[in-house]
N, C-alpha and C positions, 0 to 999 in steps of 0.2 A: 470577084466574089464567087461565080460559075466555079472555077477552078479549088477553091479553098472549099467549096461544099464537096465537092471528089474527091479528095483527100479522106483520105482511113481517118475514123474517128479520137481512134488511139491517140497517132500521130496529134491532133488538135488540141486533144487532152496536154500531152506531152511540151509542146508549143505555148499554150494558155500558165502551164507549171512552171515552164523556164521565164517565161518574160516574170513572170512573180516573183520568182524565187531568186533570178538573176543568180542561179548558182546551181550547178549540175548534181552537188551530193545530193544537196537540201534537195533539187527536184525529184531526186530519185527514191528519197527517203520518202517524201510525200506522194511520190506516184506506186511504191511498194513494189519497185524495179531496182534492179541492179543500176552503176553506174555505166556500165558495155551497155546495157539497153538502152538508157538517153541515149545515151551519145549514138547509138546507129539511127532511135529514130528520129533525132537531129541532120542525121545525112540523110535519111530519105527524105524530111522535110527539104532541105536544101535543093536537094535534087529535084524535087516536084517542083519549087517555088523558083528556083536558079537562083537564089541568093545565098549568102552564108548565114542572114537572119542572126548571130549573133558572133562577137570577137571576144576572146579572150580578154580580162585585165588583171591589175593585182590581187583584186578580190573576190575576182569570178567569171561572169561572162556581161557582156555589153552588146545591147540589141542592134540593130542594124535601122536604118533609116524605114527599109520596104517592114521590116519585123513591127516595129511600132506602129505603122500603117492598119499591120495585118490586128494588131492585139483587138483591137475593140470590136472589128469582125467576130472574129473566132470566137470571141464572149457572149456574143450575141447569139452566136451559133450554138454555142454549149449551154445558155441558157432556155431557150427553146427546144431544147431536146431532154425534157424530163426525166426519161427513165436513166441517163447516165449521171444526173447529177445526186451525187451525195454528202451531206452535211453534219459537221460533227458540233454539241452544243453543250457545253461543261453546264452541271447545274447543284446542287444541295438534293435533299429529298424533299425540301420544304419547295425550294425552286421544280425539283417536278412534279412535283401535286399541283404546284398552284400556279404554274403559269406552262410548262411545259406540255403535260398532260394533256391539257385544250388546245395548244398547238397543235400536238399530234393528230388530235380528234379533227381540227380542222383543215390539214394536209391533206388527210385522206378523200376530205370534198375538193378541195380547189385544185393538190397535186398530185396524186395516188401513187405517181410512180416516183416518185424521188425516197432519199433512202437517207433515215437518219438517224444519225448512232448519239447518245447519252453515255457524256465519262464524267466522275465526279469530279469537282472543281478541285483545284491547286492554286489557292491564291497566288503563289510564291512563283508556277511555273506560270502564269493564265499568261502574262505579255509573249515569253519566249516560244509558248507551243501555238500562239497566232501568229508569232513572225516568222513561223516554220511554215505556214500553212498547216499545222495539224491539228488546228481547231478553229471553228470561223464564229461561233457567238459564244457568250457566257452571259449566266444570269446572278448575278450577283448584288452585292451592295457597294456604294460612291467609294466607301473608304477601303475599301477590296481590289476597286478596279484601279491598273497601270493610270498615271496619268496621259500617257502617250495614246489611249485605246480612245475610241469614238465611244459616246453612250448616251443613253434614251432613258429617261425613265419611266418604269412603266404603271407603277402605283405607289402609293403609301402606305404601310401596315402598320398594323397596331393589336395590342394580345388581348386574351379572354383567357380566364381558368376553364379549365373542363374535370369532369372526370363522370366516373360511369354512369350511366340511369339510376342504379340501384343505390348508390353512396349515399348515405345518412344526411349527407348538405346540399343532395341534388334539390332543385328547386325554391333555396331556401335564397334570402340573399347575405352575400358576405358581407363580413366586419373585420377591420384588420383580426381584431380576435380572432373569431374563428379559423379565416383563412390560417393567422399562427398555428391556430392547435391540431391541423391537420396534418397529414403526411404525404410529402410532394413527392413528387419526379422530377429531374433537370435533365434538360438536355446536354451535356460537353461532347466536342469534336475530339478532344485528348482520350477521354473516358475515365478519368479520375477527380474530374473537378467539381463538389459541390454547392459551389457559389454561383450567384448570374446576375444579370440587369435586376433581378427579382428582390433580390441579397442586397444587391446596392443600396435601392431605395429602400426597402426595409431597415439597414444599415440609420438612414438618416433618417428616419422615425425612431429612436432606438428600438426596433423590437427585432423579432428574429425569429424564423420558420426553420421544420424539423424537415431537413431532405434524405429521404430513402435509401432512394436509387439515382444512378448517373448512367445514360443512355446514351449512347454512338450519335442517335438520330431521331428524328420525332418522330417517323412514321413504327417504331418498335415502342416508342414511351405510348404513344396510343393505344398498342395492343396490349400491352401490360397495366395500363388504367381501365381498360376493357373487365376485367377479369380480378380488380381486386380494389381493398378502400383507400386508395392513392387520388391527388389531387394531379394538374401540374399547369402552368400558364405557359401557353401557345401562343403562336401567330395565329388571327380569326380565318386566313385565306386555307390556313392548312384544313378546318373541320368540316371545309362545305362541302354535303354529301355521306358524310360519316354517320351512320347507325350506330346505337346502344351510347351514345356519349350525352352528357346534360352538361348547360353552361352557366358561369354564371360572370357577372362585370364585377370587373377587381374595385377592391373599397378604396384606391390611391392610384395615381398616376404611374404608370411606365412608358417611358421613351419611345416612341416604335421607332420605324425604319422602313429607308426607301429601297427599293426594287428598282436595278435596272436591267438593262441587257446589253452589252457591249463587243465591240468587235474591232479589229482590227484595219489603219488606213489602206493596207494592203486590199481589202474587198470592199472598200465603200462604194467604188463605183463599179463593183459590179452587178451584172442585171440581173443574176440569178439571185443574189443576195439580197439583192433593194426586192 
């Protein structure tokens, strides 16, 4: 162990990437190194250790007996050393309001130095950029996540209309009516789509609401009911904290949905991760 704390950090970095990655492009891509870099500081690992730590096979590389020895070391080592580890966490903007955003808040107490980057999510790519290593959580919904990934759930949602303080139905209570004769907002990811969960069940009451606008994402539909006499039904976790908005309880059921956060078996057991 004395000997693997002397070892250049890089180097362990590099080591901790290949035993994951079992694959020198893949490590290189994820270490943001050339493929001549692995592979030399693969010999200078060798060299320090006097092992080869990994062989060649048809589909990449294969660790070495002393290499697997060394892995849960080195993880341990690279866990406790805060200021080099960095984490990347795909999320919605609904997901970082409401569950990311306090994470952050609370890193800064428990971790300060660790370093975390927010890409938005890819249902389509989420499994393939955790089997690369170049994403280690997602916050998502059950029917979003790969079934091959690990997940947690971490609450259950459910919607509320909002819309501005000043709107003529703030404070008042809904009636399917009403809420019909107003002028909504929808969220769509495509940006063309005026229907939703909302539409549905309206659909099966026969009645049917006038939608406006169609929005990228809820945190722009907020700014925009901010500021004029537009309705529109949210997730409740998204308003907590939001000034100038009034709410009110929809007059019929809507569906919610679960919140998880999931990740790849590639990090499960690791310490920096757990």
């Amino acid at each position: 162990m004395a000997n693997i704390r002397n070892i250049d950090l890089n180097l362990l970095r590099a080591f901790d990437t290949l035993m994951d990655e079992r694959n020198v492009s893949r490590a290189a891509e994820r270490l943001s190194v050339t493929q001549p870099a692995v592979s030399g500081m693969l010999t200078r690992l060798r060299n320090s250790l006097n092992d080869p730590l990994f062989t060649r096979s048809q589909h990449g590389i294969n660790p070495t007996p002393r290499a697997l020895e060394l892995a849960d070391p080195v993880k341990k080592i690279l866990s406790e050393i805060g200021s080099t580890m960095a984490f990347s966490i795909a999320a919605t903007d609904y997901a970082l309001k409401a569950v990311v955003t306090p994470l952050i808040y609370a890193l800064q107490e428990e971790a300060p130095d660790i370093q975390i980057s927010i890409q938005p999510i890819n249902d389509v790519q989420l499994f393939a950029l955790m089997e690369r290593g170049q994403l280690d959580l997602a916050i998502t919904t059950p029917d979003a996540a790969h079934k091959e990934l690990r997940a947690k759930t971490l609450f259950e949602e459910s919607y509320i209309c909002i819309m501005a303080d000043g709107h003529p139905m703030a404070g008042k209570k809904l009636t399917v009516g009403n809420f019909c004769s107003m002028k909504h907002g929808i969220v769509s990811f495509s940006g063309n789509a005026f229907h939703g969960v909302t539409d549905t069940v309206l659909d099966s009451l026969g009645r049917h609401r006038h939608v406006s606008i169609s929005v990228p994402n809820f945190l722009s539909l907020i700014e925009v009911l901010k500021n004029c006499e537009l309705c529109a039904v949210v997730p409740r976790k998204l308003i907590i904290g939001i000034d100038g908005l009034a709410t009110a309880e929809l007059p019929f059921d809507i569906p919610g949905f679960s919140k998880i956060m999931a990740w790849h078996e590639r990090t499960h057991y690791s310490p920096a991760h757990i």
